[in-house]
TIVO-2410 file (N, C-alpha, C; in nm, 3 decimals):
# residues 139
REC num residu      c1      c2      c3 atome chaine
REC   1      X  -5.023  -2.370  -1.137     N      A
REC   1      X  -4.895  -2.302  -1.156    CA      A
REC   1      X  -4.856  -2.230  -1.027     C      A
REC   2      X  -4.755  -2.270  -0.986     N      A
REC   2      X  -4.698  -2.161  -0.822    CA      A
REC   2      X  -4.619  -2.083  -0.927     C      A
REC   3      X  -4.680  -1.949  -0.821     N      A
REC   3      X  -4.585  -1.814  -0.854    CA      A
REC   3      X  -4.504  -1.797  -0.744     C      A
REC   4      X  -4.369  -1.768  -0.809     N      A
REC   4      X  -4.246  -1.751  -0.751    CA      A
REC   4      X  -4.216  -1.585  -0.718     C      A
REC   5      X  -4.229  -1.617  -0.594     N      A
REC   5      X  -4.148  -1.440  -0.515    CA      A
REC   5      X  -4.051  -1.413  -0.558     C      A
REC   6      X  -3.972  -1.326  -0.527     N      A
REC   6      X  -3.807  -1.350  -0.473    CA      A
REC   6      X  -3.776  -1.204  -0.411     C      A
REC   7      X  -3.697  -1.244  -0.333     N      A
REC   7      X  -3.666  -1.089  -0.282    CA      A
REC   7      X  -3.477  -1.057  -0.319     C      A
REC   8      X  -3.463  -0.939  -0.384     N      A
REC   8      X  -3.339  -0.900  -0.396    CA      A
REC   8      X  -3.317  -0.812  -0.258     C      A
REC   9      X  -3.179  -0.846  -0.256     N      A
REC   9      X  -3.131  -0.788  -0.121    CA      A
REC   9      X  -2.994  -0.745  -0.171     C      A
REC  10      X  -2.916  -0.620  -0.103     N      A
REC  10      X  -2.786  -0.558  -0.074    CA      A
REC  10      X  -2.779  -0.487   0.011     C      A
REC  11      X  -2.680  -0.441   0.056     N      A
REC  11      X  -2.629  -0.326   0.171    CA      A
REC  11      X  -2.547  -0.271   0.087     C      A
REC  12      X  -2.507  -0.136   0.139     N      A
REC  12      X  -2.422  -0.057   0.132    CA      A
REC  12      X  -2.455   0.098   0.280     C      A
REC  13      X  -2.309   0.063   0.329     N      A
REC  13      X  -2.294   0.186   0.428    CA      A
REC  13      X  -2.349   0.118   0.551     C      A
REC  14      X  -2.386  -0.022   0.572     N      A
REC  14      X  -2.395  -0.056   0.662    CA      A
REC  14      X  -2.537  -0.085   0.701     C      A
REC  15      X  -2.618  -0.054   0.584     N      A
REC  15      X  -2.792  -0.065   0.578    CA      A
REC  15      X  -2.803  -0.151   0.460     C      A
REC  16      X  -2.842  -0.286   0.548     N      A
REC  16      X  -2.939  -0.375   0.455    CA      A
REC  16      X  -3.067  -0.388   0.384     C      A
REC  17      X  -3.085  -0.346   0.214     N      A
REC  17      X  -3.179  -0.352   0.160    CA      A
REC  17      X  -3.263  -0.478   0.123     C      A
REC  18      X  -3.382  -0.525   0.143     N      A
REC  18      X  -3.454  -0.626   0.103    CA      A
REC  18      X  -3.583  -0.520  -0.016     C      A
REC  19      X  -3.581  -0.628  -0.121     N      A
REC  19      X  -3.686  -0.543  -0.231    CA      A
REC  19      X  -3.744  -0.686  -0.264     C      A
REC  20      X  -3.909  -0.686  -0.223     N      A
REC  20      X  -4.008  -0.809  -0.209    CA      A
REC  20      X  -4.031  -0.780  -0.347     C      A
REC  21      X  -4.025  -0.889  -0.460     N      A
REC  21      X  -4.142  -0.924  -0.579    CA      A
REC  21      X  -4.207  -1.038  -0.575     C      A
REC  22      X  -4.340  -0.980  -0.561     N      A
REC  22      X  -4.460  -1.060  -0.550    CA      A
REC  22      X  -4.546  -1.048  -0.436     C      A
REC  23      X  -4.552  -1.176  -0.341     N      A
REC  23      X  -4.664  -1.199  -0.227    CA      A
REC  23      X  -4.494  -1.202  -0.133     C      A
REC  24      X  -4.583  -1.150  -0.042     N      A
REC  24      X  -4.475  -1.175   0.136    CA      A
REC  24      X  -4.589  -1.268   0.179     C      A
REC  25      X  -4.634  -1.416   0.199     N      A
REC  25      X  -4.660  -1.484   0.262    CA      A
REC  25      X  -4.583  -1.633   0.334     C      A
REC  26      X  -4.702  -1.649   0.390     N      A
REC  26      X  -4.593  -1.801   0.516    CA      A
REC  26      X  -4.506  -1.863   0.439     C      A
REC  27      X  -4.499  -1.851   0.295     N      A
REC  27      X  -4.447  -1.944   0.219    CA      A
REC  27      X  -4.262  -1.858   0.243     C      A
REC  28      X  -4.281  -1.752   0.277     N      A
REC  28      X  -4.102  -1.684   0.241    CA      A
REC  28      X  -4.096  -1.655   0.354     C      A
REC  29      X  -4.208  -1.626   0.424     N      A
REC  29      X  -4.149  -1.584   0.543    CA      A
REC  29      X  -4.015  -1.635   0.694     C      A
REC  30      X  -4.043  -1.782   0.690     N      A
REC  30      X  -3.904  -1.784   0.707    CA      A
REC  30      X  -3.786  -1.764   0.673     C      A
REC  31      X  -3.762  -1.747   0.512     N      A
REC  31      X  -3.630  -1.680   0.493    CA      A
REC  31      X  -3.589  -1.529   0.489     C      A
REC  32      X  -3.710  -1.508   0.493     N      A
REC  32      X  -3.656  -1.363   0.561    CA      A
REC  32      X  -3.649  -1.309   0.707     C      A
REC  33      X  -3.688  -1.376   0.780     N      A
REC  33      X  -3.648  -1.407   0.885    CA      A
REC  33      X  -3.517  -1.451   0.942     C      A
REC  34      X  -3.514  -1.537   0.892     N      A
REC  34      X  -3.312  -1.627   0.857    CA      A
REC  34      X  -3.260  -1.529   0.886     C      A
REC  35      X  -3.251  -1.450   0.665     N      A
REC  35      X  -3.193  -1.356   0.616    CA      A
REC  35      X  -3.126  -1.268   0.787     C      A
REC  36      X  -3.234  -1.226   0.793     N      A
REC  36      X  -3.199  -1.106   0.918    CA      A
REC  36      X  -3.141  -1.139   1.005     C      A
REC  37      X  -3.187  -1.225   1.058     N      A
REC  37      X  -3.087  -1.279   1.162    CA      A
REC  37      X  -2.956  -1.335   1.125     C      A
REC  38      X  -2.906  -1.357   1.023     N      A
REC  38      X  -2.796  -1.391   0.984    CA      A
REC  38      X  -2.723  -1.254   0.946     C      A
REC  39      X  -2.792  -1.136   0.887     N      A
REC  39      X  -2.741  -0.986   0.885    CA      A
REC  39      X  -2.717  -0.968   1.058     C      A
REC  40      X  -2.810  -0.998   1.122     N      A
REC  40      X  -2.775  -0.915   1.236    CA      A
REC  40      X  -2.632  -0.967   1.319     C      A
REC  41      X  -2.632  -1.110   1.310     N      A
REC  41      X  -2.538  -1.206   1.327    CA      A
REC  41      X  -2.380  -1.132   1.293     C      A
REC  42      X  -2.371  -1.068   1.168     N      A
REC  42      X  -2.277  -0.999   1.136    CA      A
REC  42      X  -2.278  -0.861   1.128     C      A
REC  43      X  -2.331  -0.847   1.217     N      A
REC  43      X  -2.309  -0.658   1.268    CA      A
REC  43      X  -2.426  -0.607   1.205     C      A
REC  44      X  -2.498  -0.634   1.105     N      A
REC  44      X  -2.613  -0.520   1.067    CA      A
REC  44      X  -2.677  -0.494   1.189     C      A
REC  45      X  -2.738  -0.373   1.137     N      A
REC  45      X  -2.867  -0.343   1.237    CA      A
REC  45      X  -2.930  -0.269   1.143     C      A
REC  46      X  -2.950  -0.196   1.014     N      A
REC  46      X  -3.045  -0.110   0.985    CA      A
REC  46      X  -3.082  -0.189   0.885     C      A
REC  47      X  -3.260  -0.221   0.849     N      A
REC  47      X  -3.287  -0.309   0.717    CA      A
REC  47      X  -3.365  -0.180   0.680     C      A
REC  48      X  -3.386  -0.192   0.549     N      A
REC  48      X  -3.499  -0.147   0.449    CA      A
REC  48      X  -3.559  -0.253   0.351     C      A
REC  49      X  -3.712  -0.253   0.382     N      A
REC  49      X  -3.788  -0.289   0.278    CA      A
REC  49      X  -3.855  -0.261   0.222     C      A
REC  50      X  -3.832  -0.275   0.095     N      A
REC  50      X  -3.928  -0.197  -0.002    CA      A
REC  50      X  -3.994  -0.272  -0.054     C      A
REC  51      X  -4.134  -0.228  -0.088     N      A
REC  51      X  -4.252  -0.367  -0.118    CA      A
REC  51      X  -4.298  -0.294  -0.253     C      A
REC  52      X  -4.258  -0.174  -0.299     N      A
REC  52      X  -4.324  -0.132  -0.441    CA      A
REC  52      X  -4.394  -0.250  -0.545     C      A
REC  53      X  -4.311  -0.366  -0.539     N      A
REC  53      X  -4.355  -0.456  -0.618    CA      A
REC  53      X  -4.449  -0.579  -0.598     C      A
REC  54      X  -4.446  -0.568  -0.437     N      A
REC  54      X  -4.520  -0.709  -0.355    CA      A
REC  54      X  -4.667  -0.649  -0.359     C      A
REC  55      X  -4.765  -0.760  -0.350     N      A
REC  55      X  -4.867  -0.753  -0.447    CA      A
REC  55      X  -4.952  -0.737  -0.319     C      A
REC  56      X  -4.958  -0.815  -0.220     N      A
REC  56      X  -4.984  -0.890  -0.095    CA      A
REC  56      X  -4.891  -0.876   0.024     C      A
REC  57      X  -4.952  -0.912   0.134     N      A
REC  57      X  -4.915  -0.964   0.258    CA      A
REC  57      X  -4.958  -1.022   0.355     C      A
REC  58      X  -4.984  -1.164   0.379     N      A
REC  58      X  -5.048  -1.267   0.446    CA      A
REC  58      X  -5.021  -1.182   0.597     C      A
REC  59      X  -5.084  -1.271   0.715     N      A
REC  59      X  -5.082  -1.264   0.815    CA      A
REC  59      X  -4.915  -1.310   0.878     C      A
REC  60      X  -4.887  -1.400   0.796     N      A
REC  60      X  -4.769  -1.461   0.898    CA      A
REC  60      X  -4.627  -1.348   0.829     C      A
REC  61      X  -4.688  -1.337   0.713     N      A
REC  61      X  -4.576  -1.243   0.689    CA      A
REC  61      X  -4.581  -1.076   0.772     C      A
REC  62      X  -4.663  -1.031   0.760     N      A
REC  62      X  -4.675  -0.907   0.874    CA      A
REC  62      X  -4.613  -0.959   1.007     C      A
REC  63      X  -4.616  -1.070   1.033     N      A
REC  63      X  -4.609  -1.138   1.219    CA      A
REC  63      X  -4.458  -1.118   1.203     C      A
REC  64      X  -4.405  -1.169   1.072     N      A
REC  64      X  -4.251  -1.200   1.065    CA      A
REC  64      X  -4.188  -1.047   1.074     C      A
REC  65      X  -4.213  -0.953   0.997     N      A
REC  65      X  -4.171  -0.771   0.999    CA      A
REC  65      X  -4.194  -0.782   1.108     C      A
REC  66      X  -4.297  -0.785   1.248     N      A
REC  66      X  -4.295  -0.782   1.330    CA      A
REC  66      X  -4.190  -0.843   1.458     C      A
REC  67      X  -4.177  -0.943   1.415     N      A
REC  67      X  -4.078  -1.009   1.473    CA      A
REC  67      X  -3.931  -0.935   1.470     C      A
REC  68      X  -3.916  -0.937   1.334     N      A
REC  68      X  -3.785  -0.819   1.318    CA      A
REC  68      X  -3.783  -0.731   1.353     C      A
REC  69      X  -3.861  -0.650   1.376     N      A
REC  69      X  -3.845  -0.593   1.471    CA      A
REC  69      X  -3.834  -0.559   1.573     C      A
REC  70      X  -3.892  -0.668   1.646     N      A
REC  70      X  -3.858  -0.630   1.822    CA      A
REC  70      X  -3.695  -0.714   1.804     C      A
REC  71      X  -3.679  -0.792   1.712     N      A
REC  71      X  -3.534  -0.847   1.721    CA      A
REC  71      X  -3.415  -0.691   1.715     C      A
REC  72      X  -3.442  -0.631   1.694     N      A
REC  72      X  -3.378  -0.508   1.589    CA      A
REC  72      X  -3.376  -0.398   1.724     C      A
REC  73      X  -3.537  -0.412   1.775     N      A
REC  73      X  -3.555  -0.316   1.904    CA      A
REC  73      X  -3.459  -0.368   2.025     C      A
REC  74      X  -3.447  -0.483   1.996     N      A
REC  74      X  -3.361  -0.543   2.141    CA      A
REC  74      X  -3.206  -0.468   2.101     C      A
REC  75      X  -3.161  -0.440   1.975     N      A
REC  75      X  -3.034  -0.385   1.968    CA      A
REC  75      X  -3.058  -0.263   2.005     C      A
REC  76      X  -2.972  -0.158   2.087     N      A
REC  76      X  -3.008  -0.054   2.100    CA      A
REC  76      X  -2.980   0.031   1.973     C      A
REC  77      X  -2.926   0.038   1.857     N      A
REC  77      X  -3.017   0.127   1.763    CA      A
REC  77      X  -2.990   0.041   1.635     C      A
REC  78      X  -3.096  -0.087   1.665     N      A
REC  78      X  -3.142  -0.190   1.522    CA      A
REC  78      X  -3.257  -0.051   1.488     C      A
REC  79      X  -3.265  -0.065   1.349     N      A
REC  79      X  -3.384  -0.010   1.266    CA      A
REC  79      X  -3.427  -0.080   1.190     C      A
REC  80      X  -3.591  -0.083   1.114     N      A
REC  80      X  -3.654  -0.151   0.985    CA      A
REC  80      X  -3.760  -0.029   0.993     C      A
REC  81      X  -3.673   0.018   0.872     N      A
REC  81      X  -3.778   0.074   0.753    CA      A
REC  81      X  -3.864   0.047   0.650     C      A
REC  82      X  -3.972   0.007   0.623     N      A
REC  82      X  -4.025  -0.020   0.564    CA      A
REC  82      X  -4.111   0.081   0.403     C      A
REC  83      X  -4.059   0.038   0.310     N      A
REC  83      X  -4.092   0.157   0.227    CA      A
REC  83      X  -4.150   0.133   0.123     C      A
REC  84      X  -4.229   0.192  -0.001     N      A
REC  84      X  -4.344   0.184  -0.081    CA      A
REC  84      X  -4.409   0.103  -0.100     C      A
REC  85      X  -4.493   0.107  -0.017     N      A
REC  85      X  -4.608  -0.051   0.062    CA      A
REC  85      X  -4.681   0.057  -0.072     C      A
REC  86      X  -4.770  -0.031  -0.117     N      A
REC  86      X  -4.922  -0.021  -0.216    CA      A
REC  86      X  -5.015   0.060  -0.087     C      A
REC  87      X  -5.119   0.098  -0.137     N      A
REC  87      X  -5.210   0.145  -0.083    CA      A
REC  87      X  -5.331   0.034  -0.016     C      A
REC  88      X  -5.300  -0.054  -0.043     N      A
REC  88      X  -5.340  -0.199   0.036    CA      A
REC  88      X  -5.262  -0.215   0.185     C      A
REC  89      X  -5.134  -0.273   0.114     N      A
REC  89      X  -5.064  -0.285   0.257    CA      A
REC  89      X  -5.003  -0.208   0.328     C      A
REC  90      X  -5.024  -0.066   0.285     N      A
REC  90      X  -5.006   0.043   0.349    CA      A
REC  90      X  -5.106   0.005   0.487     C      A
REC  91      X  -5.190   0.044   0.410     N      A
REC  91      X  -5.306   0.036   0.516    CA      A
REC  91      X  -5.327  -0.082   0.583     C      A
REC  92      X  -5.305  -0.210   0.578     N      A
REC  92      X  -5.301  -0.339   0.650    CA      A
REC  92      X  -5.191  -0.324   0.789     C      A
REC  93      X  -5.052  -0.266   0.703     N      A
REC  93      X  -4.968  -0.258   0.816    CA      A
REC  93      X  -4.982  -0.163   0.938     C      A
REC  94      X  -5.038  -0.024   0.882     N      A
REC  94      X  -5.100   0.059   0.975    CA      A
REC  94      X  -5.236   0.053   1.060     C      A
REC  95      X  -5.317  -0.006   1.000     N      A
REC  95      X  -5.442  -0.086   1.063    CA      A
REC  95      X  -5.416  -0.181   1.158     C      A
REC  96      X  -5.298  -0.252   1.160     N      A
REC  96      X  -5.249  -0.342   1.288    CA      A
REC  96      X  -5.193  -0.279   1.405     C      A
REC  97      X  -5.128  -0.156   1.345     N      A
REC  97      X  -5.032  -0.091   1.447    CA      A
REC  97      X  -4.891  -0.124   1.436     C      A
REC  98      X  -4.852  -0.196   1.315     N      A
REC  98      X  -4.729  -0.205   1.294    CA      A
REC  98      X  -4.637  -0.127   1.301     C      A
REC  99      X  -4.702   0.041   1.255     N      A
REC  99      X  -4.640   0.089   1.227    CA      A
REC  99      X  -4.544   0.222   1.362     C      A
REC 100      X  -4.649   0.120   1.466     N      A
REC 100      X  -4.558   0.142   1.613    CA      A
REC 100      X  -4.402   0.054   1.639     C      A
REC 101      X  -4.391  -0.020   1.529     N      A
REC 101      X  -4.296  -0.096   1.562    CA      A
REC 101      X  -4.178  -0.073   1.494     C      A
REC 102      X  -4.199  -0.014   1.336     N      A
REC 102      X  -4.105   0.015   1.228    CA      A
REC 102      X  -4.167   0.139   1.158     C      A
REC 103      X  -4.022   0.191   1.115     N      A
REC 103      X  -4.113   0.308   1.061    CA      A
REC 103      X  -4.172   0.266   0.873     C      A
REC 104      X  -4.288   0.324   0.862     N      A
REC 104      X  -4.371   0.268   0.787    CA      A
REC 104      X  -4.328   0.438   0.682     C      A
REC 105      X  -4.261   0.376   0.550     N      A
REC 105      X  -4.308   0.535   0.496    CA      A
REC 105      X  -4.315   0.513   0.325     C      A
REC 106      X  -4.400   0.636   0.288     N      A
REC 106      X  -4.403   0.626   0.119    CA      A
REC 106      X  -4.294   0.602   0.050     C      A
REC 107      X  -4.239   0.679   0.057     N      A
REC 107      X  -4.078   0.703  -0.024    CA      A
REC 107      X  -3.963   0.684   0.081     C      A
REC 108      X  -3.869   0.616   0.043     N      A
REC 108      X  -3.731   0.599   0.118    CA      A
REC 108      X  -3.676   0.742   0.107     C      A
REC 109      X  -3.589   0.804   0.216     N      A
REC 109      X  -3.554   0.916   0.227    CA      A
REC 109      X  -3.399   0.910   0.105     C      A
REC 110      X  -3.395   0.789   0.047     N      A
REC 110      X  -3.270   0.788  -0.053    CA      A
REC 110      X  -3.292   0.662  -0.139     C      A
REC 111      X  -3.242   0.659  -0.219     N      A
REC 111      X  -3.232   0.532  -0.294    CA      A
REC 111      X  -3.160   0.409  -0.262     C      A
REC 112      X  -3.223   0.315  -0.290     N      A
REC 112      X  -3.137   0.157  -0.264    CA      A
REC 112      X  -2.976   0.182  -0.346     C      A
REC 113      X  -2.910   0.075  -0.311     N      A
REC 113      X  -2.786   0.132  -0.410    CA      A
REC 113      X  -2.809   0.057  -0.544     C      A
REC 114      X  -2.717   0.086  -0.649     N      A
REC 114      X  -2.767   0.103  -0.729    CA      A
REC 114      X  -2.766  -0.079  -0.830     C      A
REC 115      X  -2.733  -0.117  -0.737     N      A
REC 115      X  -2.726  -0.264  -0.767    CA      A
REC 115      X  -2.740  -0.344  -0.653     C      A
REC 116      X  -2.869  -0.491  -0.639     N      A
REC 116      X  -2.867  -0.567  -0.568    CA      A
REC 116      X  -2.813  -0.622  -0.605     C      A
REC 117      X  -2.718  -0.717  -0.469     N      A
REC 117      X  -2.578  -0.795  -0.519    CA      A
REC 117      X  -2.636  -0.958  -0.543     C      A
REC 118      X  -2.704  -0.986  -0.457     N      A
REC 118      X  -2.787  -1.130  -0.485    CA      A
REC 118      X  -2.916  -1.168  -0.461     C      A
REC 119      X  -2.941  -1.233  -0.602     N      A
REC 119      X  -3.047  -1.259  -0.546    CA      A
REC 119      X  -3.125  -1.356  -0.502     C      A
REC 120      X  -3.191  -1.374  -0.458     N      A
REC 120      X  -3.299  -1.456  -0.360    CA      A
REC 120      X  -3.406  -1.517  -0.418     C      A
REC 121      X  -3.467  -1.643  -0.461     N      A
REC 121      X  -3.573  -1.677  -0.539    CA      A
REC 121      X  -3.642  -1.781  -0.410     C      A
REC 122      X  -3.759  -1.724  -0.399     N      A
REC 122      X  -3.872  -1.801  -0.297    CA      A
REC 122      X  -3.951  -1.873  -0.349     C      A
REC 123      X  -3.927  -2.015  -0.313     N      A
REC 123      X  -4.063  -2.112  -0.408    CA      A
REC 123      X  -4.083  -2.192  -0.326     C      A
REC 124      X  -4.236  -2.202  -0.304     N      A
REC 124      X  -4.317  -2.281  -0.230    CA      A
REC 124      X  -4.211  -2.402  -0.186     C      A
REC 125      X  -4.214  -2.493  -0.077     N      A
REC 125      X  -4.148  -2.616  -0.027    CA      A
REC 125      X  -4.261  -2.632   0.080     C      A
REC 126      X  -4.276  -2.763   0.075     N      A
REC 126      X  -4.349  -2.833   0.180    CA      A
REC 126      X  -4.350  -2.822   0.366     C      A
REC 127      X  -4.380  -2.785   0.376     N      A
REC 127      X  -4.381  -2.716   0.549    CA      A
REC 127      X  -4.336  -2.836   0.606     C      A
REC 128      X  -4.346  -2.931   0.607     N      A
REC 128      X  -4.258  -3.040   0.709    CA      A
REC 128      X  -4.128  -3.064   0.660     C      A
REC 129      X  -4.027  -3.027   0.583     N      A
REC 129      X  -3.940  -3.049   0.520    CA      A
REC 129      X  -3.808  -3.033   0.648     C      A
REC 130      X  -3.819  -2.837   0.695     N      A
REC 130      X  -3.746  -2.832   0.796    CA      A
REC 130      X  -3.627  -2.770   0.664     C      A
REC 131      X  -3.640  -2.785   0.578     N      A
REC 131      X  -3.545  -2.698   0.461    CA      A
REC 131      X  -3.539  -2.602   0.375     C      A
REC 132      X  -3.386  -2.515   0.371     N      A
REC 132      X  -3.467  -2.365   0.378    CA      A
REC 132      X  -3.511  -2.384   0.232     C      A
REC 133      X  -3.610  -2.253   0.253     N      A
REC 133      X  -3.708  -2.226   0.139    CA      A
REC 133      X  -3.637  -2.109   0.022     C      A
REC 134      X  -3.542  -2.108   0.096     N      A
REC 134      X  -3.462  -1.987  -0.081    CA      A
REC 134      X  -3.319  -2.010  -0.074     C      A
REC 135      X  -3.312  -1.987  -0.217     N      A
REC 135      X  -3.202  -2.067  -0.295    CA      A
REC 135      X  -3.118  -1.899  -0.335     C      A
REC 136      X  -3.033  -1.916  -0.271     N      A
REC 136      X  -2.934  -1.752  -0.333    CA      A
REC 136      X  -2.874  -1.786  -0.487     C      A
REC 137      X  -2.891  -1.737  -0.572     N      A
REC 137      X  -2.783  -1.724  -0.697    CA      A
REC 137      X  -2.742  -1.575  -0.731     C      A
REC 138      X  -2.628  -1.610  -0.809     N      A
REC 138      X  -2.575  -1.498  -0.836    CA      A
REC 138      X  -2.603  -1.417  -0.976     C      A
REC 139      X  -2.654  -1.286  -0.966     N      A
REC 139      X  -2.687  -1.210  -1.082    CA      A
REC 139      X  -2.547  -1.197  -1.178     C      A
***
């Protein structure tokens, strides 16, 4: 049986929220990658992620937050916040030094808004495909 991620995402005020359910591994990590770059593409610069619900975090997925961020650092004031990591990947992301790159914190200094507008469902696809791996529908 594959278990299906998905990450809900919205903005409001000009800060893009991503909220991971499940695993952040190689399997999503290109679309959230995309994702961002297609936010940044249209003016974003501030993301938040909140992982309260993500269980896990592979290697390639930490590489990818990473990535976004120096993408984010190249804007002069891109931000990624990263917010209620478990006490696992709390410590995974800070044990790398990630948390030189984004700010890493318990609690978001405010709440997501109060509705994600779409959402995002991540399911495994075959790595040679070359096709994206998440399917947007509408709540």
């Amino acid at each position: 049986m594959i278990k299906i991620s998905s990450i809900l995402v919205g903005s409001e005020n000009g800060t893009v929220w991503m909220k991971l359910e499940g695993r952040g591994t190689f399997e999503n990590s290109k679309c959230v990658k995309e994702f961002v770059q297609r936010m940044i593409a249209k003016g974003c610069n501030a993301f938040v992620l909140d992982l309260e619900k993500c269980e896990l975090m592979d290697s390639t997925f930490m590489g990818t937050l990473a990535s976004v961020a120096f993408s984010l650092r190249d804007l002069e004031s891109g931000l990624l916040r990263v917010v209620r990591a478990n006490e696992r990947n709390f410590s995974l992301l800070e044990g790398l030094g990630l948390d030189h790159l984004f700010q890493l914190e318990p609690e978001p200094v405010r709440d997501p808004p109060p509705l994600f507008v779409r959402r995002a469902r991540l399911v495994q696809t075959p790595m040679n495909t070359g096709s994206p791996s998440w399917k947007p529908t509408r709540r």
